[in-house]
PQR file with spaces between the fields and no chain letter, atoms N, CA, C, O and H, PARSE charges and radii, in Angstrom:
ATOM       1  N    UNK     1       0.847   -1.164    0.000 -0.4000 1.5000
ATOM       2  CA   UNK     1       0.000    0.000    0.000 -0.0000 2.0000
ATOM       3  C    UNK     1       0.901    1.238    0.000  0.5500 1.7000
ATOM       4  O    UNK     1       2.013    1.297    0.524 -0.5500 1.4000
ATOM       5  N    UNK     2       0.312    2.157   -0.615 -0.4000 1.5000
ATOM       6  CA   UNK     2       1.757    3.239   -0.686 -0.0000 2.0000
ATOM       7  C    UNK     2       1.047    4.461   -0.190  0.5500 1.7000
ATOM       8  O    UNK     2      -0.182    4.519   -0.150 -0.5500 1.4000
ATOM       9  H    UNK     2      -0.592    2.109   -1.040  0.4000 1.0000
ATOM      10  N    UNK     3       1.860    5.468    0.200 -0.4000 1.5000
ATOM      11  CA   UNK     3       1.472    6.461    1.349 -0.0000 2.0000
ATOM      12  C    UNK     3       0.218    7.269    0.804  0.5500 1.7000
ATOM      13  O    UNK     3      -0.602    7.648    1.640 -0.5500 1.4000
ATOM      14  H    UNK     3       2.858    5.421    0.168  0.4000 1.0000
ATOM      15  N    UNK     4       0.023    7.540   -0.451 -0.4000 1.5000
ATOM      16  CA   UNK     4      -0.959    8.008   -0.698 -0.0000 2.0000
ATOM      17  C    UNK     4      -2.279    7.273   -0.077  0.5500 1.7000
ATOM      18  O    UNK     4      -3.111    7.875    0.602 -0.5500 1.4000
ATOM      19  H    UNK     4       0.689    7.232   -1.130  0.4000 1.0000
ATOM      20  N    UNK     5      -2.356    5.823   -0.422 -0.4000 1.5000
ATOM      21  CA   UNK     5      -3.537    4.927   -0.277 -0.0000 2.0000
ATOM      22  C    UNK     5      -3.821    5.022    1.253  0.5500 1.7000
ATOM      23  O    UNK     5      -4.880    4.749    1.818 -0.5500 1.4000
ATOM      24  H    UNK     5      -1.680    5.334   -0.974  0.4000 1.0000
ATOM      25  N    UNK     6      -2.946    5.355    1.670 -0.4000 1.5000
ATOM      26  CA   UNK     6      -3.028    4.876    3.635 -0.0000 2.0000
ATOM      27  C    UNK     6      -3.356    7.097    3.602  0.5500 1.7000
ATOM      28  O    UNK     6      -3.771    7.352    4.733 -0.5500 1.4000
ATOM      29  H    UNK     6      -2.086    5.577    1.211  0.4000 1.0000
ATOM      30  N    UNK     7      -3.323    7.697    3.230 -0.4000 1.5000
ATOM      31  CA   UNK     7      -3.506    8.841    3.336 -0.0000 2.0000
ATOM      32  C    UNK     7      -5.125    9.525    2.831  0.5500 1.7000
ATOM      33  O    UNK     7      -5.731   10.532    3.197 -0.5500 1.4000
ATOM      34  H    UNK     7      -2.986    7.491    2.312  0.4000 1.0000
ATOM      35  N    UNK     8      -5.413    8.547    1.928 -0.4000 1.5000
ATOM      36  CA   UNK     8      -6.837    8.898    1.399 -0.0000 2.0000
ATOM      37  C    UNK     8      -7.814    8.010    2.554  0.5500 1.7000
ATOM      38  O    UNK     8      -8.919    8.474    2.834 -0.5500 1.4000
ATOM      39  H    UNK     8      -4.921    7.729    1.631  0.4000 1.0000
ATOM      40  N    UNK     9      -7.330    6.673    3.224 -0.4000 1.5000
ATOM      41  CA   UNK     9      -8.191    5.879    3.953 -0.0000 2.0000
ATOM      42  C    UNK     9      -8.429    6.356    5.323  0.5500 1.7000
ATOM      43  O    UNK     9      -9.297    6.062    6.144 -0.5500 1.4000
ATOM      44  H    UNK     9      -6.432    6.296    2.997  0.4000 1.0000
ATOM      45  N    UNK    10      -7.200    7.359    5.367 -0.4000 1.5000
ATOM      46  CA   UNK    10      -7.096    7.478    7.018 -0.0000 2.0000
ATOM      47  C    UNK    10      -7.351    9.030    7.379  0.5500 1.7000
ATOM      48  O    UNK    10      -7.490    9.652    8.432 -0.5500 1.4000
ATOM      49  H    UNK    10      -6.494    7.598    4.700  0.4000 1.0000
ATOM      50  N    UNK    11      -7.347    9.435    5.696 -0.4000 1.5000
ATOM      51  CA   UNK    11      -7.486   10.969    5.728 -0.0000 2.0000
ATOM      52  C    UNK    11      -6.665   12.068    6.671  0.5500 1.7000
ATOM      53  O    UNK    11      -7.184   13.058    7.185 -0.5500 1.4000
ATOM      54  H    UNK    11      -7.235    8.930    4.840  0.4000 1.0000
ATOM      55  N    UNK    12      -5.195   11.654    6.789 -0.4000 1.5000
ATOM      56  CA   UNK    12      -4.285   12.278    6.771 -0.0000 2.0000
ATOM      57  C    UNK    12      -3.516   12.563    6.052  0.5500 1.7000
ATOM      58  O    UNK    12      -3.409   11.843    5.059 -0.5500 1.4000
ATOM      59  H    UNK    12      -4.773   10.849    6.371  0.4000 1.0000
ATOM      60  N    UNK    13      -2.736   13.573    6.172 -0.4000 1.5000
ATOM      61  CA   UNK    13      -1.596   14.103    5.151 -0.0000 2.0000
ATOM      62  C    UNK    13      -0.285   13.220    5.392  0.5500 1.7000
ATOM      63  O    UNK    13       0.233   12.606    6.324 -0.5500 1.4000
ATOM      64  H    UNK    13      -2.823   14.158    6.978  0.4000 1.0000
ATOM      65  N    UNK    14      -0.033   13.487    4.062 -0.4000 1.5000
ATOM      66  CA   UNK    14       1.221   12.502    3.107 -0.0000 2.0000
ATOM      67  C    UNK    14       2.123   12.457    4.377  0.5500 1.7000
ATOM      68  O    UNK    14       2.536   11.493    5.022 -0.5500 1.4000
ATOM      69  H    UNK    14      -0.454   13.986    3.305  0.4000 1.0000
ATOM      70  N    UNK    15       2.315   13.891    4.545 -0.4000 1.5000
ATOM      71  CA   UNK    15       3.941   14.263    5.256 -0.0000 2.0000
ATOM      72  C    UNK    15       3.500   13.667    6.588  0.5500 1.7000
ATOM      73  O    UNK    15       4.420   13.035    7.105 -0.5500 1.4000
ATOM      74  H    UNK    15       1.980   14.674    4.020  0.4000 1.0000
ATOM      75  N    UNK    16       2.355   13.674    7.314 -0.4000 1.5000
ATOM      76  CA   UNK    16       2.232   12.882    8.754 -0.0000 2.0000
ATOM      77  C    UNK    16       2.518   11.502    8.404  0.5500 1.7000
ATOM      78  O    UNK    16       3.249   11.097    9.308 -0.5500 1.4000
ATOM      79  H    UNK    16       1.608   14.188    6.894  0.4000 1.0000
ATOM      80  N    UNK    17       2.305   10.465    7.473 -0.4000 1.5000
ATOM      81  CA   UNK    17       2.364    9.477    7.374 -0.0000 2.0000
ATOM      82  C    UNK    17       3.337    9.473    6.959  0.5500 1.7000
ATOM      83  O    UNK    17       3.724    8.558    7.685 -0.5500 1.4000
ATOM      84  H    UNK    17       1.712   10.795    6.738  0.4000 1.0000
ATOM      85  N    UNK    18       4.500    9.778    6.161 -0.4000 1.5000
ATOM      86  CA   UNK    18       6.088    9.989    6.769 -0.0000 2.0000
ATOM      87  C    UNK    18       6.759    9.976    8.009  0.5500 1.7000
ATOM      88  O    UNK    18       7.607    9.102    8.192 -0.5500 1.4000
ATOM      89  H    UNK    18       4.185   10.522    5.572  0.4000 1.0000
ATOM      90  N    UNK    19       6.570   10.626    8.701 -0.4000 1.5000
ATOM      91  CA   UNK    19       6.659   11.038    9.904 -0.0000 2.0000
ATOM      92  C    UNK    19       6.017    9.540   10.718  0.5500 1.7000
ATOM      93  O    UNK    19       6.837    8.732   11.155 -0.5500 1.4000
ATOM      94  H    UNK    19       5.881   11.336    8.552  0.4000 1.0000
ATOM      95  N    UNK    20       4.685    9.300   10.850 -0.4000 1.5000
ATOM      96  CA   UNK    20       4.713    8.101   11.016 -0.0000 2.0000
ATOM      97  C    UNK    20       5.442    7.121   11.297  0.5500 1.7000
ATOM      98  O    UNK    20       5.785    6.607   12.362 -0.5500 1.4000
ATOM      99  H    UNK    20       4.018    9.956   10.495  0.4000 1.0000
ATOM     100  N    UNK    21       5.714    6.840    9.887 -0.4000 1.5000
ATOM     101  CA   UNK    21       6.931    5.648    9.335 -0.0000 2.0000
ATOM     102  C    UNK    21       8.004    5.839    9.670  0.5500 1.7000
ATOM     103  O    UNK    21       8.654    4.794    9.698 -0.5500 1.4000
ATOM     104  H    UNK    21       5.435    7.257    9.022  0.4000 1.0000
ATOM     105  N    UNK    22       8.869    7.221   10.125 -0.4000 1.5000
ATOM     106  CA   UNK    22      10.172    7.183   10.155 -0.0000 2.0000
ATOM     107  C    UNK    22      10.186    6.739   11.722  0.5500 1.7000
ATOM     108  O    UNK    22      11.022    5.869   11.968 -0.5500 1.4000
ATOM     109  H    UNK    22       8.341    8.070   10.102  0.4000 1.0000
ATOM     110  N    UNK    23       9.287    7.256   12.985 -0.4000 1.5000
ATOM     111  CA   UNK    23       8.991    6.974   13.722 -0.0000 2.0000
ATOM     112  C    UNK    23       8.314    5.283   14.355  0.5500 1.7000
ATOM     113  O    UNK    23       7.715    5.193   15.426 -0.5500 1.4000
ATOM     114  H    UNK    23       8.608    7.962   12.785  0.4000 1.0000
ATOM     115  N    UNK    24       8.512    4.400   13.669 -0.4000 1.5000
ATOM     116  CA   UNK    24       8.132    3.308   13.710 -0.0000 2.0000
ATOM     117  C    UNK    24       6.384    2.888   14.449  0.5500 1.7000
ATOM     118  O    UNK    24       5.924    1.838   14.898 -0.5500 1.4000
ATOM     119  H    UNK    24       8.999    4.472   12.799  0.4000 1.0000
ATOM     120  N    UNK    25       5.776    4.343   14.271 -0.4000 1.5000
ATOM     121  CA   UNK    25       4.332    4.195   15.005 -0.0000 2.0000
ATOM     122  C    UNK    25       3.333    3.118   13.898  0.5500 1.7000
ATOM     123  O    UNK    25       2.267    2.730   14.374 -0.5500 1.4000
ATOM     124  H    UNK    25       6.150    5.196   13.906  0.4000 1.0000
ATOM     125  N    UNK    26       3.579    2.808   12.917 -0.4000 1.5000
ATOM     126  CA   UNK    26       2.507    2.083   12.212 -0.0000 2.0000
ATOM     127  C    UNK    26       3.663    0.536   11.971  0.5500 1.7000
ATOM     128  O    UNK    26       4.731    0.411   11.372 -0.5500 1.4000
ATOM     129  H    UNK    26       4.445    3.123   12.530  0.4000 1.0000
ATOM     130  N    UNK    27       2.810   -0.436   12.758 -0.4000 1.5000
ATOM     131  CA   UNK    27       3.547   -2.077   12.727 -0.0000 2.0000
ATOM     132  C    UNK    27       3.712   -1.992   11.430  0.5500 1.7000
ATOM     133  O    UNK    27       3.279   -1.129   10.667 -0.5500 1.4000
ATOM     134  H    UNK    27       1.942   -0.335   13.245  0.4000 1.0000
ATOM     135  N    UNK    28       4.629   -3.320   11.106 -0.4000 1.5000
ATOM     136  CA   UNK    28       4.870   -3.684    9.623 -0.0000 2.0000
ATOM     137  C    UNK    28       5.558   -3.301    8.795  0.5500 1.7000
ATOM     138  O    UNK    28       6.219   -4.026    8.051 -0.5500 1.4000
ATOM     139  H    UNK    28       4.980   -4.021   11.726  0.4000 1.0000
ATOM     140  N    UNK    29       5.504   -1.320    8.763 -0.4000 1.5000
ATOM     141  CA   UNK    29       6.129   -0.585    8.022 -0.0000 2.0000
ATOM     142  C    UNK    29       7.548   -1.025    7.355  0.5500 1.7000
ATOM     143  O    UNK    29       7.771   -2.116    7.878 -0.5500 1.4000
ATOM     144  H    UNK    29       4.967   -0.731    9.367  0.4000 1.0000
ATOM     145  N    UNK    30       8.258   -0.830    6.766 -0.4000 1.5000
ATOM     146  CA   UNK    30       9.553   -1.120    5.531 -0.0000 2.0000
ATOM     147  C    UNK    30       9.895   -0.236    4.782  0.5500 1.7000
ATOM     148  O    UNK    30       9.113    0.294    3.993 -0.5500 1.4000
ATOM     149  H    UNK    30       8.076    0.057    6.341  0.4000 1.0000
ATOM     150  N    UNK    31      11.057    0.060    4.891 -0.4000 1.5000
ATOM     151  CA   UNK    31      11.373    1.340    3.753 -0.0000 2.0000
ATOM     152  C    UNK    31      12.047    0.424    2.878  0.5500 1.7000
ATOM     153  O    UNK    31      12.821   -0.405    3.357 -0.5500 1.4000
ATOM     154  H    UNK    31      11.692   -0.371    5.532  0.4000 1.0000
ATOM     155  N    UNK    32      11.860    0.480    1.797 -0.4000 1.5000
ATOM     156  CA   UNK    32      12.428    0.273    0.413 -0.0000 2.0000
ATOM     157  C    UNK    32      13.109    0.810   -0.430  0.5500 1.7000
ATOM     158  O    UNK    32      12.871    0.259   -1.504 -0.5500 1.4000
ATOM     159  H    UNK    32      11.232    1.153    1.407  0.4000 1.0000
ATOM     160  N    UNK    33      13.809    1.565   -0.536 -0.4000 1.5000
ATOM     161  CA   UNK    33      14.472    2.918   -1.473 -0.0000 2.0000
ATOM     162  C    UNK    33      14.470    4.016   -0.917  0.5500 1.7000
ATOM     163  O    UNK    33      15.106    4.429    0.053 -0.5500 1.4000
ATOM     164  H    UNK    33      14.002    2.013    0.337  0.4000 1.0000
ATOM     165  N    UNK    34      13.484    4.639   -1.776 -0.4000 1.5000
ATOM     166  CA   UNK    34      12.871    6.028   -1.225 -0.0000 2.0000
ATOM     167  C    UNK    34      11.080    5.949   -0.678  0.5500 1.7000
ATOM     168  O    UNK    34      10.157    6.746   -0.511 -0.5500 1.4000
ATOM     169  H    UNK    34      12.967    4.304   -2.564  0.4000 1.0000
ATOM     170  N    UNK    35      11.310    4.535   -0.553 -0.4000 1.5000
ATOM     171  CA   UNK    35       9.535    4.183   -0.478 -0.0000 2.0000
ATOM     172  C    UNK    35       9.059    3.003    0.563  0.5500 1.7000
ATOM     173  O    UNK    35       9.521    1.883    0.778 -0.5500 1.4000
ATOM     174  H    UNK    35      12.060    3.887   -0.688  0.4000 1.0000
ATOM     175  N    UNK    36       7.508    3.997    1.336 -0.4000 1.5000
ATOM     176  CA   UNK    36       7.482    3.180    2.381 -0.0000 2.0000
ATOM     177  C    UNK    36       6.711    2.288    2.084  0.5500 1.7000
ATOM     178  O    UNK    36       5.752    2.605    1.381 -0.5500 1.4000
ATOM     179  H    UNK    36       7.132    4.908    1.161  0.4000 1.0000
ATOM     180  N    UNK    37       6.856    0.878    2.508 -0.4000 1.5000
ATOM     181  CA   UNK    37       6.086   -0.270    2.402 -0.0000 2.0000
ATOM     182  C    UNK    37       5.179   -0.192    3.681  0.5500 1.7000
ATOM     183  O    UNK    37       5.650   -0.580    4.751 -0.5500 1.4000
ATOM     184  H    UNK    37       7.635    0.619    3.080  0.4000 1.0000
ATOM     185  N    UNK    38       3.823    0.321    3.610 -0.4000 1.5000
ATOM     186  CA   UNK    38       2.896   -0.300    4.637 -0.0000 2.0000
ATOM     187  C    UNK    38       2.006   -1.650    4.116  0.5500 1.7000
ATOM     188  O    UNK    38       1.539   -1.894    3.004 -0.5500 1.4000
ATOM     189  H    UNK    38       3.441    0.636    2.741  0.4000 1.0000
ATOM     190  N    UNK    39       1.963   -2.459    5.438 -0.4000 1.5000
ATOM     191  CA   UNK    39       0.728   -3.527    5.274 -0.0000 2.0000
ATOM     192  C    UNK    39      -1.007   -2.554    4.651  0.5500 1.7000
ATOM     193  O    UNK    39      -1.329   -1.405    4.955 -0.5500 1.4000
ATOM     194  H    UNK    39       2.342   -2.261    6.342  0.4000 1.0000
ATOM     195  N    UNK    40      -1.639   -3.354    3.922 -0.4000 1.5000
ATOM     196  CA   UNK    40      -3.020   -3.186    4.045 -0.0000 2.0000
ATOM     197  C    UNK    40      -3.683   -3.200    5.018  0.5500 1.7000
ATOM     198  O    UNK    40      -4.699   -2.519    5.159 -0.5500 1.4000
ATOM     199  H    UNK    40      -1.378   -4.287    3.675  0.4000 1.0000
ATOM     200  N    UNK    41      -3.071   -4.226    6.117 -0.4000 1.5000
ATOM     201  CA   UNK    41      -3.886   -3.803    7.329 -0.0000 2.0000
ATOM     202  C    UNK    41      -3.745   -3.028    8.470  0.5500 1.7000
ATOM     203  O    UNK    41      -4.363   -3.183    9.523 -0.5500 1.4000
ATOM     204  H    UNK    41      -2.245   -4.779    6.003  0.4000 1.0000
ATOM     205  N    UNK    42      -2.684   -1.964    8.154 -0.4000 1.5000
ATOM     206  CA   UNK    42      -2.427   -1.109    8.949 -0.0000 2.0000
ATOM     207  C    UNK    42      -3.528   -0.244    9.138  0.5500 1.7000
ATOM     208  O    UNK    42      -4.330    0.292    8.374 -0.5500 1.4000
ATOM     209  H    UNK    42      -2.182   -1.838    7.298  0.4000 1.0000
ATOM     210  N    UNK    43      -3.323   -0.253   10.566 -0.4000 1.5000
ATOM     211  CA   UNK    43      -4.376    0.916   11.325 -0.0000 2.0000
ATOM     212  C    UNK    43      -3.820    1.844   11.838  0.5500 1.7000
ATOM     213  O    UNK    43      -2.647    1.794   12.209 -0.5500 1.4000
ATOM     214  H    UNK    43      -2.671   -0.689   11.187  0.4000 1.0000
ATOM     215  N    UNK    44      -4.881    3.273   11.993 -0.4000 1.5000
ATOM     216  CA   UNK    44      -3.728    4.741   11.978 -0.0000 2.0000
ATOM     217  C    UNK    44      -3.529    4.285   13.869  0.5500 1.7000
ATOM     218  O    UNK    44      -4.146    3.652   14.726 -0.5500 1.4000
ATOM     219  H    UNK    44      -5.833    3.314   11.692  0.4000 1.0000
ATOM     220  N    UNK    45      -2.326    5.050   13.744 -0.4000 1.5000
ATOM     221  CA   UNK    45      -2.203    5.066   15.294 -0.0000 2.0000
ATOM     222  C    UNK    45      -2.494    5.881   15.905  0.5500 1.7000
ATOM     223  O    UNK    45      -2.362    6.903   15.233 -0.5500 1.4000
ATOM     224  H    UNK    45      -1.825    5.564   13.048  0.4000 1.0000
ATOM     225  N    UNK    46      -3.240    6.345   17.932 -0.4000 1.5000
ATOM     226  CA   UNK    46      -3.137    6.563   18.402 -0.0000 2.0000
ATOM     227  C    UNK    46      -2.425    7.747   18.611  0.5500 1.7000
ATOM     228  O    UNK    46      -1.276    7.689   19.051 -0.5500 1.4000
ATOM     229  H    UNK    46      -3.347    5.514   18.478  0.4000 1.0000
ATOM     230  N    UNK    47      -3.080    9.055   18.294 -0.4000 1.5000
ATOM     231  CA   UNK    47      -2.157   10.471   18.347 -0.0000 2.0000
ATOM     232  C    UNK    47      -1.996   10.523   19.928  0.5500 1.7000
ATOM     233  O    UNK    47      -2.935   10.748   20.691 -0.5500 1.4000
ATOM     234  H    UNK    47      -4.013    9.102   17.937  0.4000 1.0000
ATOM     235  N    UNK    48      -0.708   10.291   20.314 -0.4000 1.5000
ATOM     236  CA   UNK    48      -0.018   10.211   21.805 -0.0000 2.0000
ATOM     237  C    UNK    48       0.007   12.235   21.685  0.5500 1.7000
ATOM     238  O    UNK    48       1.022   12.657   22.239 -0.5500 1.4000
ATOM     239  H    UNK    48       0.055   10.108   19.694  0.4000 1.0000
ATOM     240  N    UNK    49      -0.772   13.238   21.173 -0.4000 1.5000
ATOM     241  CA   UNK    49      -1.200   14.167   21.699 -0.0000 2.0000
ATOM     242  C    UNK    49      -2.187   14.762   22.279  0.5500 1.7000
ATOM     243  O    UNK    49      -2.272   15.962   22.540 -0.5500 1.4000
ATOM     244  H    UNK    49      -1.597   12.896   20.723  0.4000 1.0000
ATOM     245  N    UNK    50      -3.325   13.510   22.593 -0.4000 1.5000
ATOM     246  CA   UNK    50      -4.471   13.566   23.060 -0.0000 2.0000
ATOM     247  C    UNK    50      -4.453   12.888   24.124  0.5500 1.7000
ATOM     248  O    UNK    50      -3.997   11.747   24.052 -0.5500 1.4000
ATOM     249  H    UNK    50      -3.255   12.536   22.381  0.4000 1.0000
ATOM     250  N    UNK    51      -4.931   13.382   25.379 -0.4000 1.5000
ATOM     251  CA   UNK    51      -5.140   12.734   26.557 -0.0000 2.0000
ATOM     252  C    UNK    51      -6.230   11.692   26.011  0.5500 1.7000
ATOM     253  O    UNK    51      -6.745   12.016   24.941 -0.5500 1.4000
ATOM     254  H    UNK    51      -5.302   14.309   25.438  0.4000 1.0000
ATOM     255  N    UNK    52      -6.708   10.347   26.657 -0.4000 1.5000
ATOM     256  CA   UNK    52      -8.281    9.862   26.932 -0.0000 2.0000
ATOM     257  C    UNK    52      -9.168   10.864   27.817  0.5500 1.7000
ATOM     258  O    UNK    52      -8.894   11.884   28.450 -0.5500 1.4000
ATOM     259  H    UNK    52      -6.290   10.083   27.526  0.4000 1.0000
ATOM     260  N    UNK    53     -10.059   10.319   27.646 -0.4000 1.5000
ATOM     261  CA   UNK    53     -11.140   11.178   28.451 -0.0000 2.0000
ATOM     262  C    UNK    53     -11.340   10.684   29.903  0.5500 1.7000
ATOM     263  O    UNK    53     -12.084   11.380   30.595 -0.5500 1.4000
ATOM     264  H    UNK    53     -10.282    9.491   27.132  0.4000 1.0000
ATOM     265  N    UNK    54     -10.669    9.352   30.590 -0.4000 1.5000
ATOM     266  CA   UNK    54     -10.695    8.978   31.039 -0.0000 2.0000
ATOM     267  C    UNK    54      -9.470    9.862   32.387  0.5500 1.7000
ATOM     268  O    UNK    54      -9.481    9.864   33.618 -0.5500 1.4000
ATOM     269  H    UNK    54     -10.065    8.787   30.028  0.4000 1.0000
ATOM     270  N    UNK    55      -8.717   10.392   31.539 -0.4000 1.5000
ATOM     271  CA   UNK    55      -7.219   10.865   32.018 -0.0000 2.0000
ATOM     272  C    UNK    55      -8.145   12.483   32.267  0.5500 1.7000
ATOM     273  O    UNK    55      -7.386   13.422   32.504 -0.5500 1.4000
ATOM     274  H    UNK    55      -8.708   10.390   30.539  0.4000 1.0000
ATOM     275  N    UNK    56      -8.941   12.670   32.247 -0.4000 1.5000
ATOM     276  CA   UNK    56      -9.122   14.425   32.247 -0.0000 2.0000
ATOM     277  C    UNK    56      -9.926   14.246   33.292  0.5500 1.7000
ATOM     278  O    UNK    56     -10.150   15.384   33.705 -0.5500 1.4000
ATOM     279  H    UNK    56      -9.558   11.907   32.054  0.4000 1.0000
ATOM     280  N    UNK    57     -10.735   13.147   34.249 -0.4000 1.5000
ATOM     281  CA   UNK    57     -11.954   13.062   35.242 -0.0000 2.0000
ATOM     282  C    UNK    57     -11.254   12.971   36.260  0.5500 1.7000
ATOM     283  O    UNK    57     -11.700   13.508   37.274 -0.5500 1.4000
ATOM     284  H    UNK    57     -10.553   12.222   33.914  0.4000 1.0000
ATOM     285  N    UNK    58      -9.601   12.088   36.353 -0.4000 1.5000
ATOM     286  CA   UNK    58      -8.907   11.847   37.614 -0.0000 2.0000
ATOM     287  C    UNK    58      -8.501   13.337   38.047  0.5500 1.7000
ATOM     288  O    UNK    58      -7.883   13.529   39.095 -0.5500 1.4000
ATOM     289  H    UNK    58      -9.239   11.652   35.529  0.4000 1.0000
């Protein structure tokens, strides 16, 4: 799947899903050249800039 395809599904931008990948946040990932190999079944990850809602009641 190539960054565009994971960018139209997940409806983020190209350059976050770079960033992503260089960061090892999406399993599976592979760089190949100049090109990232994601699985099809990658799921977006978890923006570690959002508390849960769970974390804002304590």
């Amino acid at each position: 799947m190539k960054k565009q395809d994971l960018k139209q599904l997940r409806s983020i931008s190209e350059r976050r899903v770079q960033k992503l990948c260089e960061e090892n946040r999406i399993p599976g990932v592979a760089k190949f050249s100049r090109m990232w190999l994601i699985p099809k079944d990658a799921e977006k990850p978890v923006d570690g800039r959002r508390k849960s809602l769970v974390d804002k009641e304590e």
